[in-house]
GUDREN-400814 format. One record per residue (C-alpha): x negated, y negated, z negated; residue number from 1; residue in three letters. Coordinates in Angstrom, 1 decimal. Layout:
BEGIN
R     east    north       up     i    aa
R        X        Y        Z   NUM   ALA
...
This chain:
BEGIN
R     east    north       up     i    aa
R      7.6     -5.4    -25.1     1   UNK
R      8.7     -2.6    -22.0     2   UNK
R      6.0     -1.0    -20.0     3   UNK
R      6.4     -2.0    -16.9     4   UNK
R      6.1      0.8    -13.9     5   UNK
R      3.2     -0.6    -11.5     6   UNK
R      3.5      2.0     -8.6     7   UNK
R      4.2      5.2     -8.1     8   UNK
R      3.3      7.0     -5.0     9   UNK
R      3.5     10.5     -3.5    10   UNK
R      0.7     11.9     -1.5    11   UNK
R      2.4     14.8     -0.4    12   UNK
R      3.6     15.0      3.1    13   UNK
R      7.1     13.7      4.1    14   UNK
R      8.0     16.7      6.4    15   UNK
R      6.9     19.5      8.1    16   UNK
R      5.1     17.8     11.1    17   UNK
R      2.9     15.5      8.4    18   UNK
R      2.4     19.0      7.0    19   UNK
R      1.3     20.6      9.6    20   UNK
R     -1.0     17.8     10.9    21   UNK
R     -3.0     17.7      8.0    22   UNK
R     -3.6     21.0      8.4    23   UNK
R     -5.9     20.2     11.1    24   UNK
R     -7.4     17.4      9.8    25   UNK
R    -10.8     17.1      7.2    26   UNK
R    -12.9     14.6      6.0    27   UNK
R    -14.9     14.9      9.5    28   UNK
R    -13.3     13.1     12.4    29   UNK
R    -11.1     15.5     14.0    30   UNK
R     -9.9     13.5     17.8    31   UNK
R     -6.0     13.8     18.3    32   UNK
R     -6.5     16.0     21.2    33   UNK
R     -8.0     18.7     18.7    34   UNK
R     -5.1     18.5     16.3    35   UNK
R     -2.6     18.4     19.5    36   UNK
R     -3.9     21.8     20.3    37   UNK
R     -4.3     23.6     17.2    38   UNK
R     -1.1     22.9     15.9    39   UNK
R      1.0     23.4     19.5    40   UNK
R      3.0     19.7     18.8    41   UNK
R      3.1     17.3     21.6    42   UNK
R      1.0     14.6     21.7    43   UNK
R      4.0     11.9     21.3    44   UNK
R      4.6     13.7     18.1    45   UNK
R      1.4     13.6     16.4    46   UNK
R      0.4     10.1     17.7    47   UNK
R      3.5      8.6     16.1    48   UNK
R      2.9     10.8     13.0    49   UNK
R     -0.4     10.0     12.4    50   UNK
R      0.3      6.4     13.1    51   UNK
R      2.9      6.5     10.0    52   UNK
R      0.6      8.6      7.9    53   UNK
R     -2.1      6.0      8.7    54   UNK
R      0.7      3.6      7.4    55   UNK
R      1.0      5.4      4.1    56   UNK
R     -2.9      5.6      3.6    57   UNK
R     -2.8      9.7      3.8    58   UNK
R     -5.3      8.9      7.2    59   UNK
R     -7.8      6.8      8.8    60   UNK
R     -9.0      6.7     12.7    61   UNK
R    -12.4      5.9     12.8    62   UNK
R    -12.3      4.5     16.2    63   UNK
R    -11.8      6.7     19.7    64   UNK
R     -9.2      8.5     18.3    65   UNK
R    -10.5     10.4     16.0    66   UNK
R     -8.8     10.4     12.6    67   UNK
R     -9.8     12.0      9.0    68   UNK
R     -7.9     12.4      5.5    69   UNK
R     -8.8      9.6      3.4    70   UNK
R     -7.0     10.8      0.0    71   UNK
R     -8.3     13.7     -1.9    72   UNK
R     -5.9     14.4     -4.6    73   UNK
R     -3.3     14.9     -1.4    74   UNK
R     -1.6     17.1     -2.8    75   UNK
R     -1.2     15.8     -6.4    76   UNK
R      0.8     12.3     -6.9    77   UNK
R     -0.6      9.0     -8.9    78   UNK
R      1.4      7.1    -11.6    79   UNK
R      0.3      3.9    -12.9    80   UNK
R      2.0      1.6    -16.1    81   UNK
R      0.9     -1.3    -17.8    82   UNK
């Protein structure tokens, strides 16, 4: 019998903008205005990347805008086999 790979899935951040996002972000709500300022990016550009990280399950909004990390091992990746 093989072991079969179940998932395998980074929790690093793809590029420099998911990078420097979650700089700025915490497990306390942090609202997209906040993170627009400190990091200097546009707010096109962190809406549509924290709408893709929200995708991946690196964030969550909690409603109003206002978005947190919701993985703590972020910087660490998971492997899992049967």
């Amino acid at each position: 019998m093989i072991p079969r790979q179940i998932e395998m899935r980074e929790l690093v951040p793809q590029n420099e903008t998911e990078s420097l996002i979650l700089k700025h972000l915490s497990y306390e709500p942090t609202h997209i205005d906040k993170v627009c300022r400190s990091s200097c990016l546009p707010i096109a550009t962190v809406s549509s990347t924290l709408a893709m990280m929200e995708l991946k399950g690196i964030v969550r909004q909690m409603g109003g805008m206002n978005y947190i990390l919701s993985r703590e091992a972020r910087n660490s990746y998971r492997v899992g086999a049967n």
